[in-house]
C-alpha positions as CSV (number, residue, x, y, z in Angstrom):
1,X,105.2,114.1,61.6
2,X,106.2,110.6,61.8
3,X,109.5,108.9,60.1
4,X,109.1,105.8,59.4
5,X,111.2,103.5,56.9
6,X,110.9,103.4,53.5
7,X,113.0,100.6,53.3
8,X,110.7,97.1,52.7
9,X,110.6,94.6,55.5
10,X,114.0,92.9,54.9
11,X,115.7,92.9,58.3
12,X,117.5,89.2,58.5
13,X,117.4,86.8,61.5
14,X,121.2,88.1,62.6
15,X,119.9,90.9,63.8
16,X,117.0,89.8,66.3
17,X,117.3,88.4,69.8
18,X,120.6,86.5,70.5
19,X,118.5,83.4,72.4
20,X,116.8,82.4,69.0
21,X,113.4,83.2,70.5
22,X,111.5,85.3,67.9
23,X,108.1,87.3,68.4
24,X,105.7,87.1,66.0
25,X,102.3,88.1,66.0
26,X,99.7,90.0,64.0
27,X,98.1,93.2,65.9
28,X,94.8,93.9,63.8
29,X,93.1,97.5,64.8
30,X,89.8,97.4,66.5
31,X,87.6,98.7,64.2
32,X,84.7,98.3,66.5
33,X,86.0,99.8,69.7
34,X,87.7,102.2,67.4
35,X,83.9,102.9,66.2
36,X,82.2,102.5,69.5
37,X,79.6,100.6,67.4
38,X,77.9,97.7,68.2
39,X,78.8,94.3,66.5
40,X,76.9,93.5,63.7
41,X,77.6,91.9,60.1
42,X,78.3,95.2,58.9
43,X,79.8,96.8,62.3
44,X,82.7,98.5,60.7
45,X,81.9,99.6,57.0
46,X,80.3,103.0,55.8
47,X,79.0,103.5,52.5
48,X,81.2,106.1,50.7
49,X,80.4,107.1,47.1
50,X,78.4,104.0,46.7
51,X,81.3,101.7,47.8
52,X,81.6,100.0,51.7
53,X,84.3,101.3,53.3
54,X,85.9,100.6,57.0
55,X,84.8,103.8,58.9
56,X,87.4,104.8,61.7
57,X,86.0,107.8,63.1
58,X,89.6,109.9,64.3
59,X,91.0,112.4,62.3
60,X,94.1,112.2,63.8
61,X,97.0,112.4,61.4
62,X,97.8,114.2,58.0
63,X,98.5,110.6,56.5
64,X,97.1,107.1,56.7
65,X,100.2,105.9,58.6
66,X,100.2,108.8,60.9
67,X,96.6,107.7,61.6
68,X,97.2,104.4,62.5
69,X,100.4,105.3,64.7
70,X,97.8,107.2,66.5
71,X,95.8,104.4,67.0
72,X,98.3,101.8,67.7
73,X,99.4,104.3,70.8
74,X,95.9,104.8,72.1
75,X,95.7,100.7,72.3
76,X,93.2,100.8,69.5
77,X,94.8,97.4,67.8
78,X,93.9,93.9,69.2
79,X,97.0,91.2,69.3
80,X,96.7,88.2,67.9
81,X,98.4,84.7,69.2
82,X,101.6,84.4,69.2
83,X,103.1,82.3,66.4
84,X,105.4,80.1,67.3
85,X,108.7,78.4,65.0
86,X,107.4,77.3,61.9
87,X,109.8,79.2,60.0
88,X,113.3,78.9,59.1
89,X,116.0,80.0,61.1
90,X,117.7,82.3,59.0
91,X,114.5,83.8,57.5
92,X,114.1,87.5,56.6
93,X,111.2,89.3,57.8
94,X,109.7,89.8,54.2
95,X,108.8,86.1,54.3
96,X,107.5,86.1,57.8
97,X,105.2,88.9,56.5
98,X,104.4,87.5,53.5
99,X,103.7,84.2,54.7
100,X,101.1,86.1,57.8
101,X,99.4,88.2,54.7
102,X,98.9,84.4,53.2
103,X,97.5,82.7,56.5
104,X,95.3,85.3,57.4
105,X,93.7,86.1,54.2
106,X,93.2,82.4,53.6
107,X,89.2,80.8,53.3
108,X,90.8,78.5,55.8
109,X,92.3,80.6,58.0
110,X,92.9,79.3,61.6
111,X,90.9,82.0,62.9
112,X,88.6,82.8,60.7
113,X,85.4,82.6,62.5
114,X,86.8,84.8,65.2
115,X,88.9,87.7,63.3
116,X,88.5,89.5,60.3
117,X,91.0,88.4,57.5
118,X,94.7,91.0,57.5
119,X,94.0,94.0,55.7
120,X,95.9,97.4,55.4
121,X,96.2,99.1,58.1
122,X,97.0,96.0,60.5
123,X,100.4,95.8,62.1
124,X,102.7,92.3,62.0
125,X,105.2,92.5,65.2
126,X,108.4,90.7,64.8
127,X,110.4,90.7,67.4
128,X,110.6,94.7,68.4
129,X,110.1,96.0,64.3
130,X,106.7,96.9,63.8
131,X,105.8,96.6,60.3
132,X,102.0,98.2,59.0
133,X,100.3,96.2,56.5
134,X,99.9,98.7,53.4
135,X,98.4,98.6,50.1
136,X,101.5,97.0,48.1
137,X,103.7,95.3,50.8
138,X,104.7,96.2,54.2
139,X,106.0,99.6,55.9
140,X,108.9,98.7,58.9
141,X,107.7,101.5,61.3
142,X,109.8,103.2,64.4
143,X,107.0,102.4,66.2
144,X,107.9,100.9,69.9
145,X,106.4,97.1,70.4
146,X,103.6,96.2,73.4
C-alpha cells in the first residue's frame, strides 16, 4: 500500500533548497497515451451511467492515489514548463498550489490551447514534494521527483 501524507500542502520555503532556486512545475497524466487512443475532441472521456468520464484503462491500485502512483512511475504524466519566481520568497507551498489550480483552470490560461486545464489526478512538483491534485485540496505524496 502506499503512505502518503495526510497532512495539507504546508511545507514553508525554510525547508527547500539552500541556493533559493525552487522547482515548480505541474505534471498532468497522459490520458491519451495512458489510453492508447487516438486524439480526438473527446479522446479521453467514456460515458459512464450517462455522465463523461476520463477513462484510464489500468487497474492498478486498490485506491485512486495508489493508481496514479502507478502511473506517475511508469512515466504516464507529461511535465509542464517550469515556472519560474513569481512568488514570494517565504511562501508556503499551499499558495504555490493554490495559485497553479487558479492559472491552469483559468479561460485564459497560458496554455490553454495546448493542455487540458489541472484536474484531480494531476501532480504539482515543488522542489522534491510531489503533491496530487485531489478532489478538495492537495495530497503531499512520498513520491520521488523526475
Amino acid at each position: 500500500m502506499l503512505a502518503t501524507s495526510s497532512a495539507s500542502a504546508t511545507t514553508s520555503s525554510a525547508s527547500r533548497a539552500d541556493d533559493g532556486d525552487v522547482t515548480v512545475r505541474t505534471h498532468y497524466l497522459d490520458w491519451i497515451r495512458l489510453s492508447g487512443q487516438e486524439p480526438t475532441r473527446e479522446h479521453n472521456l467514456v460515458v459512464l451511467d450517462g455522465a463523461k468520464m476520463p477513462w484510464l484503462p489500468f487497474d492498478t491500485g486498490d485506491t485512486w492515489v495508489e493508481q496514479c502512483h502507478d502511473y506517475w512511475m511508469i512515466g504516464m504524466y507529461a511535465a509542464g514548463p517550469e515556472e519560474t519566481g513569481w512568488w514570494p520568497e517565504d511562501a508556503e507551498d499551499v499558495f504555490l498550489c493554490n495559485h497553479l489550480w487558479a492559472k491552469y483552470n483559468a479561460d485564459d490560461r497560458p496554455d490553454g490551447q495546448e493542455r487540458r486545464s489541472m484536474s484531480l489526478g494531476d501532480v504539482i512538483q515543488i522542489d522534491q514534494h510531489i503533491y496530487l491534485v485531489r478532489e478538495h485540496g492537495f495530497e503531499r505524496t512520498n513520491w520521488e521527483a523526475p
